[in-house]
N, C-alpha and C positions, 0 to 999 in steps of 0.2 A: 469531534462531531460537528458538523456544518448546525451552525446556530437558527432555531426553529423558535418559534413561543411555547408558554407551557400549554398552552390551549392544543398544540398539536401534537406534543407527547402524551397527554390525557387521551384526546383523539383515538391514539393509535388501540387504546382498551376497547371501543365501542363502534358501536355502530356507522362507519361513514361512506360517503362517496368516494373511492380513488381516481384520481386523474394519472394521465403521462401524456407526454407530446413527444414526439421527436421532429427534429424539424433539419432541412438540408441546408448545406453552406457550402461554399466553391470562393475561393479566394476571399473570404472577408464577406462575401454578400450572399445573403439568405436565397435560395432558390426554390425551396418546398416548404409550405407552413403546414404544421401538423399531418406532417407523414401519415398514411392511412397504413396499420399497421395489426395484424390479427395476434402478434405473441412475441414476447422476446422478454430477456432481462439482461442485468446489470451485474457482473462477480467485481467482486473486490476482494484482491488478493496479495497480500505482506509477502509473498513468497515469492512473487513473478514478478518478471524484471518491467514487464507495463504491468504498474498499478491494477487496472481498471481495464475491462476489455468488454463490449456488447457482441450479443446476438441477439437478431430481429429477424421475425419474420413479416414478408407482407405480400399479401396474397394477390394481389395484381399485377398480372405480368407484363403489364405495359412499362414498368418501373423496370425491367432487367436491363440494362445496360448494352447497347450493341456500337458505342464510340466512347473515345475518351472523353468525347464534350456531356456526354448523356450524367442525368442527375447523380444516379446513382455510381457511377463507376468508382476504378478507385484507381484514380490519376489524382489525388491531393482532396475530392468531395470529403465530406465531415458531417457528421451526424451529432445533433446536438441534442441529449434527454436527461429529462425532467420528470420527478413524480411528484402529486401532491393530493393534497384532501379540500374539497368544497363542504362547507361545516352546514350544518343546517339552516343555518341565517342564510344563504348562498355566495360569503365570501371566499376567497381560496386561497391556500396558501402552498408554494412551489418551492420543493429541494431540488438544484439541480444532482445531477448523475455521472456527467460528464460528458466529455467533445471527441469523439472516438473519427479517428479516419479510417474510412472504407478498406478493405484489405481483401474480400474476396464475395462478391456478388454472384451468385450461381440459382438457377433454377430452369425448371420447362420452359420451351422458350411459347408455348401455345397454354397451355394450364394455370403457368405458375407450381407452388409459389417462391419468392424468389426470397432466398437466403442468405442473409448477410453477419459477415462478423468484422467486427472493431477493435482497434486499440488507442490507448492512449498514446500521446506524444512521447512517451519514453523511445517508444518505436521509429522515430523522426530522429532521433540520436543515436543507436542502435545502427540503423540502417549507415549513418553517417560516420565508418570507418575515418580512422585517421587515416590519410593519403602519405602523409611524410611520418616523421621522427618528431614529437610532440611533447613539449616540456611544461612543468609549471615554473620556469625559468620569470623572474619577472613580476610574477603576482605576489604580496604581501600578503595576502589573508588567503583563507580557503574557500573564502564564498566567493572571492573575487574571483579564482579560478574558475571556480564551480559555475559563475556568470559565463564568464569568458568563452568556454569550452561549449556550452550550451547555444549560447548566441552566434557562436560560430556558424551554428543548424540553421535555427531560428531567430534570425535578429530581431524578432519586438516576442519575444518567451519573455514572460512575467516569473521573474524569480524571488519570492517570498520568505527571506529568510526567521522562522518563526521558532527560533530557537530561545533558550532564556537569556533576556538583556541583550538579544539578537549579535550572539557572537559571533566572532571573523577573528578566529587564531590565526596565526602564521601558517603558510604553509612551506613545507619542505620541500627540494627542488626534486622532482622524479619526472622521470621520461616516458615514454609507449612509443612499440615498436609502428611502421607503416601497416595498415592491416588491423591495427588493435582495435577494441570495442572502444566506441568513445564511450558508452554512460558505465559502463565498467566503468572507465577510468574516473566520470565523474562520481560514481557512488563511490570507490572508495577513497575521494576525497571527503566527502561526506561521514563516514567512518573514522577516518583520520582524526577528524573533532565530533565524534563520538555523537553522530546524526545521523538521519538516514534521509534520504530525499527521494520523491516522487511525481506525479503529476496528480492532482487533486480533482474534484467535483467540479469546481470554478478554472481547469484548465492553467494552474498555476503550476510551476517549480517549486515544490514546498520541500525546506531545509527544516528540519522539526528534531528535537532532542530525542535518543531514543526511549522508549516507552518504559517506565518503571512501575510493573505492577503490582509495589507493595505499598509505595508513597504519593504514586500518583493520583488525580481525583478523578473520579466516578461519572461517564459521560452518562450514562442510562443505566436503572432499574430494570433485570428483567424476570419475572417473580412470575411464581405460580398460584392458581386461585383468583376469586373475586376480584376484578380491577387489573390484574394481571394480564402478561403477553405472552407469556410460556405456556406452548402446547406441548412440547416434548425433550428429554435431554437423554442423554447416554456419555457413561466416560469410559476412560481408560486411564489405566497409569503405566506406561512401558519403563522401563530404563534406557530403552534406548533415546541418545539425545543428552542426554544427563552424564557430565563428566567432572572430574577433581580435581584437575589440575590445567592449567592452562599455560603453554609457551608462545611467545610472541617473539616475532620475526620479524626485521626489516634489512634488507638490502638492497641498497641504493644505490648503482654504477654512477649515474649520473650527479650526486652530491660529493660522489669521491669519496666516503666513508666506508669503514669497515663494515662488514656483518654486525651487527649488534643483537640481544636477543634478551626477554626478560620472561619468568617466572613465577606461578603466581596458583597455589596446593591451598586443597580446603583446610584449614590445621584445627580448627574448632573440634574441641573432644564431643563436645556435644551433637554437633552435626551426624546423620546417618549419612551422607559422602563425604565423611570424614576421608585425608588419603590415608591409603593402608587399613582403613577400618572394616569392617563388614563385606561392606558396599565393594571395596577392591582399591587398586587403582586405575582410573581412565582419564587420558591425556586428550584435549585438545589440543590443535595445532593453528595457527593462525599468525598472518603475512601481510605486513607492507611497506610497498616502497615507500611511503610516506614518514616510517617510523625511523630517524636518521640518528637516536640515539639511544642507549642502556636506557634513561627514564623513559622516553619515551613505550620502550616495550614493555616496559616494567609497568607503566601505568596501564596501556592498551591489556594486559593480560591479567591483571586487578579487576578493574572494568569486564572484562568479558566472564573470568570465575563467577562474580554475583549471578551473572543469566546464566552458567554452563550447571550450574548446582541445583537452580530450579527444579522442583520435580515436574518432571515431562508429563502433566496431567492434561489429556485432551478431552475436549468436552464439544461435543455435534448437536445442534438443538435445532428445533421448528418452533419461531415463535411469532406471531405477528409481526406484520414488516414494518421496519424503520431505516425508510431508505436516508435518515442523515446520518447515520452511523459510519466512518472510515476505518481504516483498515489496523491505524494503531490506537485503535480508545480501549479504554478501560470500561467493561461493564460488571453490574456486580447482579451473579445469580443467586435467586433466592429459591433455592428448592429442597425437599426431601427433608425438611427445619435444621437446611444451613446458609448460610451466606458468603459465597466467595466471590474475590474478582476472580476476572481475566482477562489476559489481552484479546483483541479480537485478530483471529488470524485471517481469515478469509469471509465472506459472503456473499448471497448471491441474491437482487432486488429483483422481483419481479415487475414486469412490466401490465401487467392481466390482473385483474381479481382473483383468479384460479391459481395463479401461481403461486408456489410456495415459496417460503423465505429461510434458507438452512443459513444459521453461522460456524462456526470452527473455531473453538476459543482453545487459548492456548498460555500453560503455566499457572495453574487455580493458588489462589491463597487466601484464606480464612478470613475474614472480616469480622471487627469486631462491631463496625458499625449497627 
């Protein structure tokens, strides 16, 4: 969660003023302060390959775009927003949102209004196929790669490694074809040492440990009742998503190693996805070229069992908005008189007072806090 005071998390229980700005950028320098703007919001979402994506609407049509020099267009312009609260004293305090580039300006060209959606710089790497035959030939570590590959795009990309004791294993030699996704290929470098990376609020490359929702600590309280932020929940529990065994794969032409592959069955009698128990047996499959030897899969496939055994508990809520919340924190809901975490999966910040705030939590587990 992007760090606020507790004055603004109390906040969010009561009474206040919301603020948001968006403001325009074209190569480094500001061109519109405080975009005039009737509705938009902010999704955050773990499951999309850009993090972070806006839609804004702004109802003056002199803002549509009819050249590539025009503010709005989306020849490289960037949209930079921001939500916060003015507290009663009248000072304020600002989360940013994110730096989203332009991607498709459309509306009336006499009425308005004019409709735009954004994405994160994931989308800048994305777009930026590899041209040739692409190795991590050469790099010693995986963040180094992971730099490398990035700045390839963006030469001044702020790359954040904020993993624990900000590790940089080794990385293993694997190639991509001319044509391949380059942030493909950097996420699953990122995976390789058991991270995920994204483009953050603050517009960074963030290398972060993946999310452990049973040991991990608690970014926010979202409780029902007096003082609370919860207006509504609903769950589900499917099976689908939830599996018992996991195999892992790497094959690597390019390190010149055989196929290797590692193993990794719930065996706990006591687990209900126990394999062969009840539950049945279901196999995950899971691949990479990064993985150049037997431990290596064998670890990778250890590692992935803990989350694949998870119960698939999905939890949709409407609660008061807190737009410092990112896409892998832990919050712990207090409702129905129980307490559980969960990851957060997705959300979506409104930009309007009117707008509502839905999250997508995902993998509940009991607290005993």
């Amino acid at each position: 969660m992007y760090p606020v005071s507790s004055t603004f998390l109390k906040t969010l229980a009561t009474s206040h003023t919301m603020l948001a700005k968006v403001d325009v950028y074209y190569n480094g320098a500001r061109t519109v302060a405080n975009l005039p703007f009737s509705d938009g919001s902010v999704t955050v979402d773990r499951g999309s390959k850009t993090r972070r994506s806006l839609s804004l609407t702004v109802s003056d049509p002199k803002y549509l775009p009819w050249t590539a020099a025009d503010k709005l267009a989306a020849y490289g312009q960037q949209l930079v927003v921001s939500r916060g609260i003015r507290f009663t004293n009248g000072a304020e305090e600002w989360v940013p949102l994110g730096t989203f580039r332009i991607n498709e300006p459309s509306g009336d060209v006499l009425t308005g209004p004019v409709s735009i959606t954004g994405t994160t710089a994931e989308a800048d790497i994305i777009d930026d196929a590899f041209q040739t035959v692409t190795t991590t030939r050469g790099y010693n570590g995986c963040v180094d790669a992971i730099t490398a590959l990035i700045r390839q795009t963006l030469p001044s990309a702020t790359i954040t490694n904020l993993t624990v004791g900000q590790r940089n294993p080794s990385c293993a030699v694997a190639a991509w074809d001319a044509g391949s996704d380059r942030w493909d290929a950097v996420s699953q470098i990122a995976l390789a040492m058991r991270a995920e990376i994204y483009v953050d609020a603050q517009n960074r490359f963030v290398i972060r440990d993946l999310p452990d929702v049973v040991n991990g600590s608690v970014a926010w309280d979202i409780a029902e009742g007096e003082g609370g932020t919860l207006i509504s929940s609903s769950r589900s529990m499917p099976r689908t998503g939830v599996y018992n065994a996991v195999v892992a794969s790497g094959e690597n032409s390019a390190s010149g190693m055989p196929p290797k592959s590692g193993v990794a069955r719930d065996t706990d009698p006591a687990s209900p996805t126990r394999w062969g128990g009840p539950f049945g047996k279901v196999t995950k499959f899971i691949s990479s070229a990064l993985w150049v030897s037997a431990a290596d899969c064998q670890a990778a496939a250890e590692y992935a069992l803990f989350d694949a055994t998870a119960p698939n508990v999905q939890t949709s809520l409407e609660s008061l908005p807190n737009p410092a919340l990112e896409g892998n924190d832990i919050v712990r809901l207090i409702h129905a008189g129980r307490k559980e975490r969960y990851l957060v999966q997705s959300l979506t910040v409104p930009l309007t007072p009117e707008g509502g705030f839905s999250i997508a939590l995902r993998g509940g587990k009991e607290d005993a806090a």
